[in-house]
C-alpha positions in Angstrom: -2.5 19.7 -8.4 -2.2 18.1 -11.9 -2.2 20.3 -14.7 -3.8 18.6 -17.6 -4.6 20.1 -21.5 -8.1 19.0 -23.0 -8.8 20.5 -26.1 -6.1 22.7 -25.8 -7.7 24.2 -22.5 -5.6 24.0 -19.2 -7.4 22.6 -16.3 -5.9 21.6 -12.9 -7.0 18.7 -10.8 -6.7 18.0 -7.4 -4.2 14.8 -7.1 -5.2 12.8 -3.8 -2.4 10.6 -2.8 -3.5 8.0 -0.7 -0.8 8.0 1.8 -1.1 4.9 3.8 -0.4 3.3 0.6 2.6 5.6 -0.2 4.3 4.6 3.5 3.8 1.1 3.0 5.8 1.7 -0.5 8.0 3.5 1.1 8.4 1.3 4.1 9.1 -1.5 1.5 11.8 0.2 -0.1 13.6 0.8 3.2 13.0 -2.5 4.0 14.7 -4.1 0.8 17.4 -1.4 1.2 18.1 -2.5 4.6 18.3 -6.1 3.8 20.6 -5.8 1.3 22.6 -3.5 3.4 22.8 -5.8 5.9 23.2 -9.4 4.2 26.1 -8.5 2.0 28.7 -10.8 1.6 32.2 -11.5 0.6 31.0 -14.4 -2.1 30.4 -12.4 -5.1 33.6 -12.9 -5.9 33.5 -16.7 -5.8 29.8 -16.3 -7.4 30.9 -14.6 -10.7 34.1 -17.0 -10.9 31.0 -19.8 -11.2 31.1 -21.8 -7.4 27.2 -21.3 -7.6 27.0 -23.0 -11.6 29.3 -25.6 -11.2 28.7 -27.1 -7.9 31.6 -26.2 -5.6 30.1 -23.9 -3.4 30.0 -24.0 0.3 26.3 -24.6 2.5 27.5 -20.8 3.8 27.8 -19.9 0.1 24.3 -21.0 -0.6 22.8 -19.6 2.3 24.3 -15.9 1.3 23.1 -15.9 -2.4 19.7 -16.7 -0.8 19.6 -14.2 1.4 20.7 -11.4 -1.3 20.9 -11.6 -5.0 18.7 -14.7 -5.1 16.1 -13.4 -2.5 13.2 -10.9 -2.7 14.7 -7.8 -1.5 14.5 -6.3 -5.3 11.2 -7.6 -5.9 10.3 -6.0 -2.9 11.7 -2.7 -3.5 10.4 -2.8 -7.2 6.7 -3.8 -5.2 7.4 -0.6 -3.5 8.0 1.7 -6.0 5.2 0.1 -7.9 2.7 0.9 -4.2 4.4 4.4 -3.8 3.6 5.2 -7.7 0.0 4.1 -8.1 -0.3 5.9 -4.3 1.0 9.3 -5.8 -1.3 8.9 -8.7 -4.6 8.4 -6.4 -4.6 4.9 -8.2 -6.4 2.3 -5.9 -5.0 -1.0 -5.7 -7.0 -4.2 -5.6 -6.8 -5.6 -2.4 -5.5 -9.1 -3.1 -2.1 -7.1 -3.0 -2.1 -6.2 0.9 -3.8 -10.0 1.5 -1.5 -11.9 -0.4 1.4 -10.1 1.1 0.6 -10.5 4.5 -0.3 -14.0 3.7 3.7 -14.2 2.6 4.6 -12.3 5.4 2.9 -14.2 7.8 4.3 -17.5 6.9 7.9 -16.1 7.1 7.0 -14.8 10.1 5.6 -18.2 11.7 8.5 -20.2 10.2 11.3 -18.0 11.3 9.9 -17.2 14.5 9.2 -12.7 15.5 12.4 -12.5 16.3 13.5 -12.1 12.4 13.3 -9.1 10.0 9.8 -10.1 8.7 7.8 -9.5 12.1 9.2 -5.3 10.7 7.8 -6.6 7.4 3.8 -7.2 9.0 3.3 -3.4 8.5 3.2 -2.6 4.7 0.5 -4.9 4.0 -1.7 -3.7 7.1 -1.4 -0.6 5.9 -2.4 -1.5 2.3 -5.1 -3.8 3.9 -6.1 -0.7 6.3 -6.2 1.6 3.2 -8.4 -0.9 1.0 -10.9 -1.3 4.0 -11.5 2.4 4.3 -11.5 3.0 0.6 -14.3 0.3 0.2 -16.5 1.5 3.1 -16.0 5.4 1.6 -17.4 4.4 -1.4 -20.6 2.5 -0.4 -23.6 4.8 -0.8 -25.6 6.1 2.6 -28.9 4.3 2.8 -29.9 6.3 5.6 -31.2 5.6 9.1 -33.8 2.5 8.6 -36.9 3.3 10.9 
């Protein structure tokens, strides 16, 4: 329930989370977390000395800061938070967001084949695109049967 003042009169209002939007924020911060859990590397050191800047890093160097600080695992996570926070608030989002994601997805997932992380990273947006069909078809009115 959210408590609200109007004109100095208390009112409380039921708060509808939409929850298959919350998991798939939720399900994107885990999945950011894990990927930086898992791709961490010994170059930071060798990153913050400058390898990166002046052109002395290794192929393996490269590939590392790709896969963490220079990928999308914070965008991702901040994505999430974004999801899960418009999700708590009964906020709707547009549906270009679960689309465009699994677009993304779906690329990653063709080009690195289903054996990578991103086939795990198919479910957010089908849940987002799941939640935007239903919210669509809930709000069209009811013509009735036609005789």
């Amino acid at each position: 329930m959210a408590v609200r003042r109007h004109a100095g009169v208390m009112t409380t209002t039921p708060r509808t989370t939409n929850r298959l939007d919350a998991t798939a924020g939720i399900l994107l911060i885990v999945i950011a977390i894990l990927h930086a859990v898992f791709t961490m590397y010994a170059h930071w050191p060798a990153w913050i000395a400058g390898e990166l800047r002046d052109g002395t890093a290794s192929t393996d160097s490269f590939r590392a800061f790709w896969a963490q600080p220079g990928g999308f695992a914070v965008v991702v996570a901040l994505l999430g938070l974004l999801i899960l926070r418009s999700a708590r608030r009964g906020e709707r989002l547009p549906g270009y967001v679960g689309w465009g994601f699994l677009g993304w997805v779906g690329l990653c997932v063709a080009l690195a084949g289903p054996a990578s992380g991103f086939t795990l990273a198919l479910v957010p947006p089908v849940l987002l695109i799941v939640s935007h069909l239903r919210r669509r078809t809930a709000d069209r009115p009811y013509r009735g049967a036609r005789v």
